[in-house]
PAVEX-150644 format. One record per residue: residue number from 0; x, y, z of N, C-alpha, C, CB in turn. Coordinates in steps of 0.2 Angstrom, whole numbers, always signed. Glycine has a CB too. Layout:
<atoms>
+-----+-------+-------+-------+-------+-------+-------+-------+-------+-------+-------+-------+-------+
!   n !    nx !    ny !    nz !   cax !   cay !   caz !    cx !    cy !    cz !   cbx !   cby !   cbz !
+-----+-------+-------+-------+-------+-------+-------+-------+-------+-------+-------+-------+-------+
! NUM !     X !     Y !     Z !     X !     Y !     Z !     X !     Y !     Z !     X !     Y !     Z !
...
+-----+-------+-------+-------+-------+-------+-------+-------+-------+-------+-------+-------+-------+
</atoms>
This chain:
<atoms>
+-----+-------+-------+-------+-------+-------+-------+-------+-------+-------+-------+-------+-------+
!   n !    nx !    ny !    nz !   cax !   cay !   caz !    cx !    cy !    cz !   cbx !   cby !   cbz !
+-----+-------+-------+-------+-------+-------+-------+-------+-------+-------+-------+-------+-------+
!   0 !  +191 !  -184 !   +40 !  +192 !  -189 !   +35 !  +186 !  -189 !   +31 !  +192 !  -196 !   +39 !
!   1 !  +180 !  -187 !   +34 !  +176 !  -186 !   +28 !  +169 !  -191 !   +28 !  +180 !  -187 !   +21 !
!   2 !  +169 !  -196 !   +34 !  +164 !  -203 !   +36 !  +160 !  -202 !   +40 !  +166 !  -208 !   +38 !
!   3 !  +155 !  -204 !   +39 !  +150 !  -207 !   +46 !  +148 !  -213 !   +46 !  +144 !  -203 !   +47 !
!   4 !  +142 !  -215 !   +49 !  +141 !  -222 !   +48 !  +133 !  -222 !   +45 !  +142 !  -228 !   +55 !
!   5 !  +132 !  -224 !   +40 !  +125 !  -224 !   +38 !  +120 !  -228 !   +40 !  +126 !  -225 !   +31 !
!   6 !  +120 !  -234 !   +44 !  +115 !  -239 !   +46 !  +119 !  -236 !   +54 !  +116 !  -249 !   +42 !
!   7 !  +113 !  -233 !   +59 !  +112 !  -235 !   +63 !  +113 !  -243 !   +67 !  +107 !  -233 !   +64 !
!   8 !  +116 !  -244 !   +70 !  +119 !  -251 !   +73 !  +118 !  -252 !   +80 !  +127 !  -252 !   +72 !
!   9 !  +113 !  -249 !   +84 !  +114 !  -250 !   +91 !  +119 !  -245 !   +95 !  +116 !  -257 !   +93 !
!  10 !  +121 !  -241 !   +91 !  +125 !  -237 !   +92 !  +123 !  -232 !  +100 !  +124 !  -233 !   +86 !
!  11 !  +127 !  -232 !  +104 !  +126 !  -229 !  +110 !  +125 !  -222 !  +112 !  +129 !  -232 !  +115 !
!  12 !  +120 !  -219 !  +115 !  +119 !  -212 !  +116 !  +124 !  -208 !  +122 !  +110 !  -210 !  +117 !
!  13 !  +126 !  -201 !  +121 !  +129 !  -200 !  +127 !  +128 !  -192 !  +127 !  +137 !  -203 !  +127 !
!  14 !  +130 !  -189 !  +132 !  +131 !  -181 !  +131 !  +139 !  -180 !  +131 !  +128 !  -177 !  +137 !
!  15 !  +143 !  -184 !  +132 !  +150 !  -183 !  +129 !  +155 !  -182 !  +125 !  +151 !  -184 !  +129 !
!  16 !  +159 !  -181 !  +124 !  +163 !  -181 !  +118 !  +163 !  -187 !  +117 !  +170 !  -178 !  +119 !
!  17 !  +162 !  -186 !  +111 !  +164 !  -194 !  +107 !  +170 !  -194 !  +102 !  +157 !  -196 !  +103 !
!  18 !  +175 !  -199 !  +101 !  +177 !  -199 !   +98 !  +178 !  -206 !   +94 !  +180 !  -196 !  +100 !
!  19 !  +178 !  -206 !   +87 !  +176 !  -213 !   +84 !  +181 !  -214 !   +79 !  +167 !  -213 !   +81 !
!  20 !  +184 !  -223 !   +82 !  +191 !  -224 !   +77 !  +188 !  -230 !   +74 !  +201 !  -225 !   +83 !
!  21 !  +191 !  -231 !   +67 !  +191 !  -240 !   +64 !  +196 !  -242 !   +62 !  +186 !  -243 !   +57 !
!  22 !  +196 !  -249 !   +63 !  +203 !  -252 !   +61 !  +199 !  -255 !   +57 !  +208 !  -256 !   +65 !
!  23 !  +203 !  -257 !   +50 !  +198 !  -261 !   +44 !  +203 !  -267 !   +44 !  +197 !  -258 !   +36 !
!  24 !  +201 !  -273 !   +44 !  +202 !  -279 !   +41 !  +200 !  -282 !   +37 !  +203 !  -282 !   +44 !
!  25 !  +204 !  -285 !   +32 !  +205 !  -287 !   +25 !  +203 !  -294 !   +23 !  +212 !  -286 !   +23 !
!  26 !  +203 !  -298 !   +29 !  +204 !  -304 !   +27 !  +197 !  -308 !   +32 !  +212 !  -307 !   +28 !
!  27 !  +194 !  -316 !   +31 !  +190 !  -319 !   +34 !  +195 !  -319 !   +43 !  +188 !  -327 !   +29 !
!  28 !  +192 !  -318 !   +48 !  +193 !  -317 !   +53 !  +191 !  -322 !   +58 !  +192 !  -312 !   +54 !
!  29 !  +193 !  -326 !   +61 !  +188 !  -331 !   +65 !  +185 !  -327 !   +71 !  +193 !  -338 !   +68 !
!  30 !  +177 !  -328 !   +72 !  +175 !  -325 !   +77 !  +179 !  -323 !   +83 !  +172 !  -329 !   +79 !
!  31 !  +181 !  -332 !   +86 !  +185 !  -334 !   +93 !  +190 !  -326 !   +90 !  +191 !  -345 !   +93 !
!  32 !  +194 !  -327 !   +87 !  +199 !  -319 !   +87 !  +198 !  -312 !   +86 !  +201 !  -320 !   +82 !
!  33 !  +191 !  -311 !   +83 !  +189 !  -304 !   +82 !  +186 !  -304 !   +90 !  +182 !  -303 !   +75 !
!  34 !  +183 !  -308 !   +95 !  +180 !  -308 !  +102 !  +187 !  -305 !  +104 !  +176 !  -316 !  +106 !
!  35 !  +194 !  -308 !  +102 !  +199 !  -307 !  +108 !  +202 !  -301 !  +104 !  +206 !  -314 !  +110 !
!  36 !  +198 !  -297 !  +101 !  +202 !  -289 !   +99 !  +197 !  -285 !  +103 !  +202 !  -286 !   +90 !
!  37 !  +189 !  -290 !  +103 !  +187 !  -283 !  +106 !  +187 !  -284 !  +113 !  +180 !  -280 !  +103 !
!  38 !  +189 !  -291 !  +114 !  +191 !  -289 !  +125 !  +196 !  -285 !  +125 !  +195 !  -297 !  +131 !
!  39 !  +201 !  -285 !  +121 !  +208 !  -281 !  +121 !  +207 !  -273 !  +122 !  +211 !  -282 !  +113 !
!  40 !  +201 !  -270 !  +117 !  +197 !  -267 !  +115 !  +197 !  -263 !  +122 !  +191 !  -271 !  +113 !
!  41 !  +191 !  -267 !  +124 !  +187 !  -265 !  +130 !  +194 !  -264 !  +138 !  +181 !  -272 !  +131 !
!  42 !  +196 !  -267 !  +135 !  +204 !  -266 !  +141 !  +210 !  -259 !  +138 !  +212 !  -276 !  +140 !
!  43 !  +207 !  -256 !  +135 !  +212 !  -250 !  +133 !  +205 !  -247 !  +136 !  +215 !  -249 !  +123 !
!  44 !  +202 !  -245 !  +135 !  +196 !  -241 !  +140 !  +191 !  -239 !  +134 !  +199 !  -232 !  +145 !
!  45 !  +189 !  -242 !  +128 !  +186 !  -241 !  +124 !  +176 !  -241 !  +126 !  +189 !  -245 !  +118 !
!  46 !  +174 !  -236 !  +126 !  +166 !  -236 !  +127 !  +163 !  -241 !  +124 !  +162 !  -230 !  +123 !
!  47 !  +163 !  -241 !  +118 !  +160 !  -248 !  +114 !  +163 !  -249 !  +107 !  +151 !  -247 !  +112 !
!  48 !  +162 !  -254 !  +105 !  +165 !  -257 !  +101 !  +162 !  -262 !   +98 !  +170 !  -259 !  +103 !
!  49 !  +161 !  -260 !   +90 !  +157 !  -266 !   +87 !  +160 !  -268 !   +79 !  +149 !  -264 !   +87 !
!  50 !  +159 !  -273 !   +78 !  +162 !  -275 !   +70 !  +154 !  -276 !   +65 !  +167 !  -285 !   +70 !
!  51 !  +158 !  -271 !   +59 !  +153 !  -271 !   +55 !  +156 !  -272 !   +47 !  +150 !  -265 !   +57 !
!  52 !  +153 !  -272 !   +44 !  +153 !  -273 !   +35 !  +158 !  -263 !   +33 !  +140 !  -274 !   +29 !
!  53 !  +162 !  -263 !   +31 !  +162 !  -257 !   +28 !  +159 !  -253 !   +24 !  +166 !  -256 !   +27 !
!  54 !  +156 !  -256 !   +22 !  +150 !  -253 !   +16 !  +145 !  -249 !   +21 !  +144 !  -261 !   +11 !
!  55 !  +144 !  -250 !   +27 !  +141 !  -247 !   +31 !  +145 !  -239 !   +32 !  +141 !  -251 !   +37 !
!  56 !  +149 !  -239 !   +31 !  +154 !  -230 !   +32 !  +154 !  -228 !   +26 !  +162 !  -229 !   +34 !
!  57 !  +152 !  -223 !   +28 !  +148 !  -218 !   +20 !  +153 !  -213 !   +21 !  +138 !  -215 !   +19 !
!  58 !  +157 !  -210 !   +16 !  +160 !  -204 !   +14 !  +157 !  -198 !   +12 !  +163 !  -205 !   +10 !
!  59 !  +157 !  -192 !   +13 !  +153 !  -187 !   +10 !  +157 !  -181 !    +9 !  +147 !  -186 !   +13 !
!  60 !  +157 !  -177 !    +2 !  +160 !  -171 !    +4 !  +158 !  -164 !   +10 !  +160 !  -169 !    -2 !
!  61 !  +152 !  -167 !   +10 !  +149 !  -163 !   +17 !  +151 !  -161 !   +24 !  +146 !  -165 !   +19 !
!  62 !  +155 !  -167 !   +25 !  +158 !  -171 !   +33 !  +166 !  -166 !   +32 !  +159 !  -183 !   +33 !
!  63 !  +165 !  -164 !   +25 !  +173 !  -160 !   +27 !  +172 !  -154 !   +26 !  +180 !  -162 !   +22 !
!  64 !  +166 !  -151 !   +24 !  +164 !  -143 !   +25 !  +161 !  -142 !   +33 !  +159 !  -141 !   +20 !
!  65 !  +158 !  -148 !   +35 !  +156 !  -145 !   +42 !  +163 !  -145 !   +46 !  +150 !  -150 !   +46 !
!  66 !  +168 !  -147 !   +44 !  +174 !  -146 !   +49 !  +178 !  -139 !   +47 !  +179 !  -152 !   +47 !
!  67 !  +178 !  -138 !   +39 !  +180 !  -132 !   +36 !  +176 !  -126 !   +38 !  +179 !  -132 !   +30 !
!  68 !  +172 !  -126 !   +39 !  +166 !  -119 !   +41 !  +163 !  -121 !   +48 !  +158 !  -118 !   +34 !
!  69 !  +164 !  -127 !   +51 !  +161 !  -125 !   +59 !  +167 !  -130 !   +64 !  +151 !  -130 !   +60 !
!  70 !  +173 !  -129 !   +62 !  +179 !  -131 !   +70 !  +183 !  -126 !   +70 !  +184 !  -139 !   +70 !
!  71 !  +184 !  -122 !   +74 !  +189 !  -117 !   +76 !  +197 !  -121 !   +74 !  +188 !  -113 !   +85 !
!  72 !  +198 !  -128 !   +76 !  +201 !  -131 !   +76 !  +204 !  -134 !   +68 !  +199 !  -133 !   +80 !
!  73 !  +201 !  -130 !   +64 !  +202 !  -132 !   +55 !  +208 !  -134 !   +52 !  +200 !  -126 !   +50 !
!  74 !  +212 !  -136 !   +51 !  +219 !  -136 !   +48 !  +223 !  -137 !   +52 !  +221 !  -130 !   +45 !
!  75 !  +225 !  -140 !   +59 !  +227 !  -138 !   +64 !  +228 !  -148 !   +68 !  +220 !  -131 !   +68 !
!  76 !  +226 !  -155 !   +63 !  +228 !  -158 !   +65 !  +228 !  -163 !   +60 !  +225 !  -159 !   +71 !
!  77 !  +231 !  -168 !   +59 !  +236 !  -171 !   +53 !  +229 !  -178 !   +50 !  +246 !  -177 !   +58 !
!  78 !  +223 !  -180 !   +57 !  +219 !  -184 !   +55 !  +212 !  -179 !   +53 !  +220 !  -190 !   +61 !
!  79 !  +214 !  -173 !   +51 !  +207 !  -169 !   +49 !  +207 !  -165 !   +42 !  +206 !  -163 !   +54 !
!  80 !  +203 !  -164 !   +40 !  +203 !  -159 !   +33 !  +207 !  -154 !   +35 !  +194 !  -154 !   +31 !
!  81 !  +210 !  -151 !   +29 !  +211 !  -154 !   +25 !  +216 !  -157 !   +23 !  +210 !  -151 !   +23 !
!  82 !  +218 !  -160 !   +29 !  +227 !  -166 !   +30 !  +224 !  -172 !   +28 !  +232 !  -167 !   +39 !
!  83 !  +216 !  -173 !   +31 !  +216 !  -181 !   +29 !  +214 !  -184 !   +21 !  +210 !  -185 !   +35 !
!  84 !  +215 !  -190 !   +21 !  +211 !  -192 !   +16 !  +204 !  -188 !   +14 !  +210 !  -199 !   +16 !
!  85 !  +204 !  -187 !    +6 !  +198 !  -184 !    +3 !  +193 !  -191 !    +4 !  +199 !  -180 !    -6 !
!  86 !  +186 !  -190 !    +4 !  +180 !  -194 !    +4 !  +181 !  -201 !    -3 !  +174 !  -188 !    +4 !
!  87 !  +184 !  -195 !    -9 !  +182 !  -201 !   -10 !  +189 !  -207 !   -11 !  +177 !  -199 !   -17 !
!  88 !  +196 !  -205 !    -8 !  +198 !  -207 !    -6 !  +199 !  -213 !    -2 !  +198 !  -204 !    -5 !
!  89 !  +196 !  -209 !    +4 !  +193 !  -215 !    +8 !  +188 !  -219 !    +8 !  +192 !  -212 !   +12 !
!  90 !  +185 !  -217 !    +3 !  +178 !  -223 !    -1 !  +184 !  -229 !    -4 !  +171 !  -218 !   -12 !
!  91 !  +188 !  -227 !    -8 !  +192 !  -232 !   -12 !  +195 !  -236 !    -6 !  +199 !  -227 !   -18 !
!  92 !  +198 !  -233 !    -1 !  +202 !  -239 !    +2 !  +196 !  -243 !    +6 !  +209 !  -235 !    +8 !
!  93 !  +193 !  -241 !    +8 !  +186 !  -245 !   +12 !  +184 !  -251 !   +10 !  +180 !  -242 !   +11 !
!  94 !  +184 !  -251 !    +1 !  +181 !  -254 !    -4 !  +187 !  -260 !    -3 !  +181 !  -250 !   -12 !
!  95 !  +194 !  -260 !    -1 !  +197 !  -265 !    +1 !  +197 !  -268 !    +6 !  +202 !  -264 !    +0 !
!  96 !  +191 !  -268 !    +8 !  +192 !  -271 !   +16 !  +184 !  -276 !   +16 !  +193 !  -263 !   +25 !
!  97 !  +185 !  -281 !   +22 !  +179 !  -285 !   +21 !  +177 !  -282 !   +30 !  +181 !  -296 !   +18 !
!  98 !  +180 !  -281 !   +34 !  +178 !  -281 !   +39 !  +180 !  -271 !   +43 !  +181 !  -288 !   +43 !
!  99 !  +175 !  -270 !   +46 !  +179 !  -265 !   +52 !  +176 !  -265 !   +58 !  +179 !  -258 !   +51 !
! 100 !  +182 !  -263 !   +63 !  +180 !  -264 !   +70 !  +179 !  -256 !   +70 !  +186 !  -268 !   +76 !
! 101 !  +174 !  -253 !   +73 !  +171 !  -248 !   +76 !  +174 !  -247 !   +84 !  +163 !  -249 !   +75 !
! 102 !  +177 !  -242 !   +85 !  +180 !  -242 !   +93 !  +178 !  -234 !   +95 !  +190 !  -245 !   +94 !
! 103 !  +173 !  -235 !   +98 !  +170 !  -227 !  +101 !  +172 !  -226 !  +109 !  +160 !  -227 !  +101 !
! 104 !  +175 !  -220 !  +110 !  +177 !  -217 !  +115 !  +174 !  -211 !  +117 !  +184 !  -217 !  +115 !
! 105 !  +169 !  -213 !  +123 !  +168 !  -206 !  +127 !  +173 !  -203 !  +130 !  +163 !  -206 !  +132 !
! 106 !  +172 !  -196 !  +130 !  +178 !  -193 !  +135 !  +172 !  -191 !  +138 !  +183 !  -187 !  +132 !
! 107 !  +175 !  -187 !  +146 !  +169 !  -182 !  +149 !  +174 !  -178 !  +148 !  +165 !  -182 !  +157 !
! 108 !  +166 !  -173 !  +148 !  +167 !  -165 !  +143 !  +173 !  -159 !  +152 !  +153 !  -159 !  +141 !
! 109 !  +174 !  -162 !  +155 !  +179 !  -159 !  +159 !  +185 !  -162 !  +159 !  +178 !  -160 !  +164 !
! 110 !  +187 !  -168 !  +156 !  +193 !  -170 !  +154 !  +195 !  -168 !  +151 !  +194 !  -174 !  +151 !
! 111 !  +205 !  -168 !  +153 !  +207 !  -164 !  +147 !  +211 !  -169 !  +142 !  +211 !  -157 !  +148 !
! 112 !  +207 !  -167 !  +136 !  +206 !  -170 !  +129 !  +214 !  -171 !  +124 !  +202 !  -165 !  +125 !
! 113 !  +215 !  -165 !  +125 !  +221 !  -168 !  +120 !  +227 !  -173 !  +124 !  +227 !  -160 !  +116 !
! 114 !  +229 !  -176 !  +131 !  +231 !  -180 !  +133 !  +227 !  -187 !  +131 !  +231 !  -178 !  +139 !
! 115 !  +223 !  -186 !  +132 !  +216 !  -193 !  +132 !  +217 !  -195 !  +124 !  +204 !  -188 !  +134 !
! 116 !  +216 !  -191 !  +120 !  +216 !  -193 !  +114 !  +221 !  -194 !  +109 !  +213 !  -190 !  +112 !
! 117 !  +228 !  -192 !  +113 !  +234 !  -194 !  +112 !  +235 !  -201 !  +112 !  +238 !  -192 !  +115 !
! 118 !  +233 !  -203 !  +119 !  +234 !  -210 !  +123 !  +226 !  -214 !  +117 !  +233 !  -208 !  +135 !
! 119 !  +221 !  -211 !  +116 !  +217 !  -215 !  +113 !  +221 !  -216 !  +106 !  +210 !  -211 !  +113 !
! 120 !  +227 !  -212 !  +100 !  +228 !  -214 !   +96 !  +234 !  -218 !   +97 !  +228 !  -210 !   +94 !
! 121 !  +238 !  -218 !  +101 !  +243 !  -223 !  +104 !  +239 !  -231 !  +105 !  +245 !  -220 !  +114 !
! 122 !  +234 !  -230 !  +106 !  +230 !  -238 !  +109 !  +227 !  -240 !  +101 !  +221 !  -236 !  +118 !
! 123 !  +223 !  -236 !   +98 !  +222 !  -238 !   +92 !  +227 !  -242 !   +88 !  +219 !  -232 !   +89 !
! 124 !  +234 !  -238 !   +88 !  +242 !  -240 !   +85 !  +242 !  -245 !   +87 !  +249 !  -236 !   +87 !
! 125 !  +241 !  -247 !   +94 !  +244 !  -253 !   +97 !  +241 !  -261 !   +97 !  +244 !  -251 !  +105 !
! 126 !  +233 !  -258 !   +95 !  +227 !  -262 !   +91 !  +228 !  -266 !   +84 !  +220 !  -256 !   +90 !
! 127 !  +233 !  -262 !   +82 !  +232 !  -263 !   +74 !  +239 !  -265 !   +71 !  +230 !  -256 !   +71 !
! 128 !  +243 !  -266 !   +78 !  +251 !  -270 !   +79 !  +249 !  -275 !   +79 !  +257 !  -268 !   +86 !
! 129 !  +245 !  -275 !   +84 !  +244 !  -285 !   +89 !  +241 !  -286 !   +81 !  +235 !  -287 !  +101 !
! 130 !  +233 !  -286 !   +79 !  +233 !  -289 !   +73 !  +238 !  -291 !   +66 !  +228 !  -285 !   +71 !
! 131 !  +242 !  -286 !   +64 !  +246 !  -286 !   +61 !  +252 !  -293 !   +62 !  +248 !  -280 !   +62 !
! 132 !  +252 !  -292 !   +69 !  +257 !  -298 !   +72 !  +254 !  -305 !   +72 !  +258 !  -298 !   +79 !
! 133 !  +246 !  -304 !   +72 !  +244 !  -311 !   +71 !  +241 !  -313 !   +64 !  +238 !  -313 !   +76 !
! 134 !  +244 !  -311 !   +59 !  +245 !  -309 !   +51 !  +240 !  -306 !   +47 !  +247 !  -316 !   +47 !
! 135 !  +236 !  -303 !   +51 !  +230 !  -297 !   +47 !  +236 !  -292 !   +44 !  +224 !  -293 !   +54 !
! 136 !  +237 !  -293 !   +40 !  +245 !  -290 !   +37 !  +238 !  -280 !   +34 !  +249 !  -298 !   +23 !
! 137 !  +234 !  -282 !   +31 !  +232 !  -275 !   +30 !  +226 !  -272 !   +37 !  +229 !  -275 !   +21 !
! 138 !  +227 !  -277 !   +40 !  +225 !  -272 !   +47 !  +228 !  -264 !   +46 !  +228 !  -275 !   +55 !
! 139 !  +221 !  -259 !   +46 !  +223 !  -252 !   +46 !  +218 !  -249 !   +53 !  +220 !  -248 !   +37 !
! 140 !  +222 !  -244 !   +57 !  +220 !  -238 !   +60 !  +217 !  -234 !   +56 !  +223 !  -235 !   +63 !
! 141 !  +210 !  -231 !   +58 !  +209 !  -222 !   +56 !  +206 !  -221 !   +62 !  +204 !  -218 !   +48 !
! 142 !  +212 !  -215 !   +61 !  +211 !  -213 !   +70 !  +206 !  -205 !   +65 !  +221 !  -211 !   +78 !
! 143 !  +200 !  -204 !   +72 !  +197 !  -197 !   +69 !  +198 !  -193 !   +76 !  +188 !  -197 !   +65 !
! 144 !  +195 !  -185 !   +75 !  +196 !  -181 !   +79 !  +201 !  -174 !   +78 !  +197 !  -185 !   +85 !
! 145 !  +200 !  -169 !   +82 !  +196 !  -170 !   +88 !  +190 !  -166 !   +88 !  +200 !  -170 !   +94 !
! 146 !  +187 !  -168 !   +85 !  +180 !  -166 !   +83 !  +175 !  -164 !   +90 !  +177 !  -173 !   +79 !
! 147 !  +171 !  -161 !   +93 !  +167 !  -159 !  +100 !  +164 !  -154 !   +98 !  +170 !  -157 !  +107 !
+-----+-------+-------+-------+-------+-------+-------+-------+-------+-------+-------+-------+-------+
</atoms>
């Protein structure tokens, strides 16, 4: 997709696979509600989870040459270069949103992954229904991966 996050946030260290999804929301959110996405969150088995400004996720054309020249797995999945949105792309839709929930999933490096990360894009879908249903009408997923 072409992002990373530019402001460190408390961001937790691991030796695991990591895999990192946001859902963006559009509109003023009441606390009380954004607390009951991320218990929700945390009940799909998400590592951590935090809400941040989108201005914090920075696009680069970089982020899609290190996938191009260093993943054996290049071309080969629908949320990756060069299937996903281009960077600056994804800058434009970002710019429509006021909030994003950051939902980070360790995997252990003996799991196996493409199960885990199916079921982790299933739960992100299922994240971004329940909002939708409670009229966050442009609640968006971007599921990333699978990056290691």
């Amino acid at each position: 997709m072409g992002f990373w996050f530019a402001k460190k946030q408390n961001y937790p260290t691991s030796s695991e696979i990591r895999d990192t999804h946001i859902i963006l929301i559009d509109t003023l959110i009441h606390s009380a509600e954004m607390e009951k996405y991320l218990k929700n969150a945390e009940k799909l088995g998400v590592s951590w989870a935090k809400i941040i400004h989108p201005k914090n996720v920075v696009t680069a054309e970089w982020v899609r040459l290190k996938c191009q020249y260093g993943c054996g797995r290049y071309g080969t999945c629908l949320t990756c270069p060069p299937f996903s949105p281009t960077p600056e792309y994804t800058q434009k839709v970002l710019n429509h949103y006021s909030k994003a929930l950051i939902l980070i999933y360790d995997l252990p490096t003996e799991s196996k992954e493409r199960g885990l990360r199916k079921k982790m894009r299933r739960q992100i879908a299922s994240l971004e229904r329940e909002m939708f249903l409670d009229g966050y009408y442009k609640a968006f997923g971007m599921a990333c991966g699978p990056c290691n």
